[in-house]
N, C-alpha and C positions, 0 to 999 in steps of 0.2 A: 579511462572510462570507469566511472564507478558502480560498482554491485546492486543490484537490484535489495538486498536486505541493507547493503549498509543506507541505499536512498529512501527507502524505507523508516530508518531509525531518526534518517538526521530530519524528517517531514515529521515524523509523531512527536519530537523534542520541539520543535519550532511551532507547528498546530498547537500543543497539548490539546488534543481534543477529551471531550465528556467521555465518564466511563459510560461504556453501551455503545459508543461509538466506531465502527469500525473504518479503518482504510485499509484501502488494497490497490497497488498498484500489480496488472496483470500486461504479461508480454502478448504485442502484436505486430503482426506483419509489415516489415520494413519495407516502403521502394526503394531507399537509397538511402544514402549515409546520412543525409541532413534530414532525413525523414525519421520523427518517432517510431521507437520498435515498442514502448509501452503508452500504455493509458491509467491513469489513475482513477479511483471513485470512492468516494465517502458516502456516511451517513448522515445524518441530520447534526446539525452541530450551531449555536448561536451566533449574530454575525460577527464579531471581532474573530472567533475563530475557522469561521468562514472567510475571510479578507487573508489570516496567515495563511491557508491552504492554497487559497486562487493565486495569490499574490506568487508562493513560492513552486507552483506546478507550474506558470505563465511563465516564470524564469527559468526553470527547467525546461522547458520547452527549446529555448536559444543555446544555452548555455550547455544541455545535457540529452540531446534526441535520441543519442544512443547508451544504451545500459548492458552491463553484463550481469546475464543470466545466468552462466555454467554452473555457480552456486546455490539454484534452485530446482531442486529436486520434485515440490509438488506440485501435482497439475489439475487441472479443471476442462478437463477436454485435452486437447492439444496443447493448452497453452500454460505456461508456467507462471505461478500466483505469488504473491507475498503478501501476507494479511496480517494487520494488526489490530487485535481483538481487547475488551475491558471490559469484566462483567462482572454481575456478583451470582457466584451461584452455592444455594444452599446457606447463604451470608457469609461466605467466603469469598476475598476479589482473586479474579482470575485475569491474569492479562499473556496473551496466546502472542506470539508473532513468528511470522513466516511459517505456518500453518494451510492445511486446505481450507477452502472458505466453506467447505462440505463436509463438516465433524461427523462420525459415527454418531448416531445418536445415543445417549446416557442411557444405563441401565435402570 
């Protein structure tokens, strides 16, 4: 079964999505073992890297319905997150992962 951050890692290497873009795939209520326990969701992103996205969560779907979470510590509610964030801030790039999708806000 593989980890929620490493599925994570090996979708933002295969997407490269735009910086500004964020994915997050967030844990959800299983019925059963062949039933996804995650959902994934992006941001806006151009079509070729829209095709790697659909193309590699549609195959995770078959191939990978269930995920381990125990290595996921932050949550958004009940449910436990994995984010990965690209930004520039202040003209510095920042790129966040496995983070709350719900930062303190900056000083």
């Amino acid at each position: 079964m593989k980890r929620a951050e490493a599925m994570l890692e090996e979708l933002v290497r295969h997407v490269r999505p735009p910086r500004g873009c964020a994915i997050v795939l967030m844990e959800c209520k299983s019925t059963g073992p062949t039933d996804s326990n995650w959902v994934a969701a992006s941001g806006n992103m151009e079509l070729q890297e829209l095709i790697r996205y659909s193309e590699k969560i549609a195959g995770w779907r078959w191939t990978d319905p269930q995920i381990d979470w125990s290595g996921v510590k932050v949550l958004a509610g009940q449910r436990r997150v994995v984010l990965w964030l690209s930004c520039i801030i202040d003209g510095e790039a920042i790129i966040a992962t496995a983070v709350s999708p719900f930062p303190a806000a900056r000083p």
